[in-house]
C-alpha positions as CSV (number, residue, x, y, z in Angstrom):
1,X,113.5,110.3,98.3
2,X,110.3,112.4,99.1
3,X,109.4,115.0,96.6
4,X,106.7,117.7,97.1
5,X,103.6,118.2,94.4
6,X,103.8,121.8,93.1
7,X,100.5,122.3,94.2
8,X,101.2,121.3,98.2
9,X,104.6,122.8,98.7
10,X,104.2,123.9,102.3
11,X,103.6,122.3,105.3
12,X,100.3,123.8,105.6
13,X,98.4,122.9,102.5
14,X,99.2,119.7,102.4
15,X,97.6,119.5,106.0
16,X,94.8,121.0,105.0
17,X,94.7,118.8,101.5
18,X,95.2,115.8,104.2
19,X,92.1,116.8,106.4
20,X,89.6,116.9,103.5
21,X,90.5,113.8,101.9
22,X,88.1,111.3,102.6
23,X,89.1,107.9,101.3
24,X,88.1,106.1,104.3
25,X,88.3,102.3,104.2
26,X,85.1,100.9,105.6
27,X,86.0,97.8,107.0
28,X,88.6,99.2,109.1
29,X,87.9,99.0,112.6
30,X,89.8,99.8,115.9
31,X,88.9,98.2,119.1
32,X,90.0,100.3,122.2
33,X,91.7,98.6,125.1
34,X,92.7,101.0,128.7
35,X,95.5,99.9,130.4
36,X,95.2,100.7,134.3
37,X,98.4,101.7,135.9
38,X,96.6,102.1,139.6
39,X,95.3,105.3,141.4
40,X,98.5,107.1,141.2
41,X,99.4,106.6,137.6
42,X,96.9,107.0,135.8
43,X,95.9,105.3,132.7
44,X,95.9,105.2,129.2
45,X,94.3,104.0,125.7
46,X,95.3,101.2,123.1
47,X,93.6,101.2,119.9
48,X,93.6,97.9,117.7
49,X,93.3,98.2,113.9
50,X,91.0,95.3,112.8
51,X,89.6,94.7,109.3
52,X,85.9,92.9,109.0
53,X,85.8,89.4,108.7
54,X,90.0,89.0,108.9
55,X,91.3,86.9,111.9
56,X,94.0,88.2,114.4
57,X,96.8,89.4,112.4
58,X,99.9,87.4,114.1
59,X,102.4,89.9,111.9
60,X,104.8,92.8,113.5
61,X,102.9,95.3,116.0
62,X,103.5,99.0,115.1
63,X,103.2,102.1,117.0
64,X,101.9,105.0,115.6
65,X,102.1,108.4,118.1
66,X,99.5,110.7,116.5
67,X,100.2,113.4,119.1
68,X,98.2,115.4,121.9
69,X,95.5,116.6,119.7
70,X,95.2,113.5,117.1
71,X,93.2,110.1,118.0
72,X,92.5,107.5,115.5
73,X,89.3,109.3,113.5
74,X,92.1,111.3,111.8
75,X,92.5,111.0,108.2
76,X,95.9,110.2,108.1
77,X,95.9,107.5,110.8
78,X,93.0,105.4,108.9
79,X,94.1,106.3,105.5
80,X,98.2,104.9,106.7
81,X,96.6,102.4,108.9
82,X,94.6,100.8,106.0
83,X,97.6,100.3,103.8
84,X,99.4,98.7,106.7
85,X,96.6,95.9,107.7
């Protein structure tokens, strides 16, 4: 069961406590593949989590949607991808 902090009980500060957190992991990388689907279609981006000096991980794949205005420099993506690798 999630429960709040007192201090971050609405949506909005704990956004804002989220985008000025900066416990970055420094051997996280992401390695961007595009995937081509022709003239008509368009394309679009794949970013691969990778930590220095670890092999291929041959574990589960997970998809993480960060939205339209999101990309993987956000906060939350590295900090949640970080625990996940």
């Amino acid at each position: 069961m999630f429960y709040f902090t007192p201090y971050l009980f609405t949506g909005l500060l704990q956004a804002i406590f989220a985008s000025k957190k900066k416990d970055v992991d420094h051997k996280l990388h992401f390695k961007r593949e595009f995937v081509d689907f022709g003239l008509d279609f368009g394309y679009f981006a794949l970013d691969w989590a990778q930590y220095d000096g670890k092999e291929e991980n041959d574990g589960p794949l997970i998809l993480m949607l960060s939205g339209l205005t999101a990309s993987k420099i956000e906060p939350y993506i590295i900090n949640f991808t970080s625990h996940l690798c």
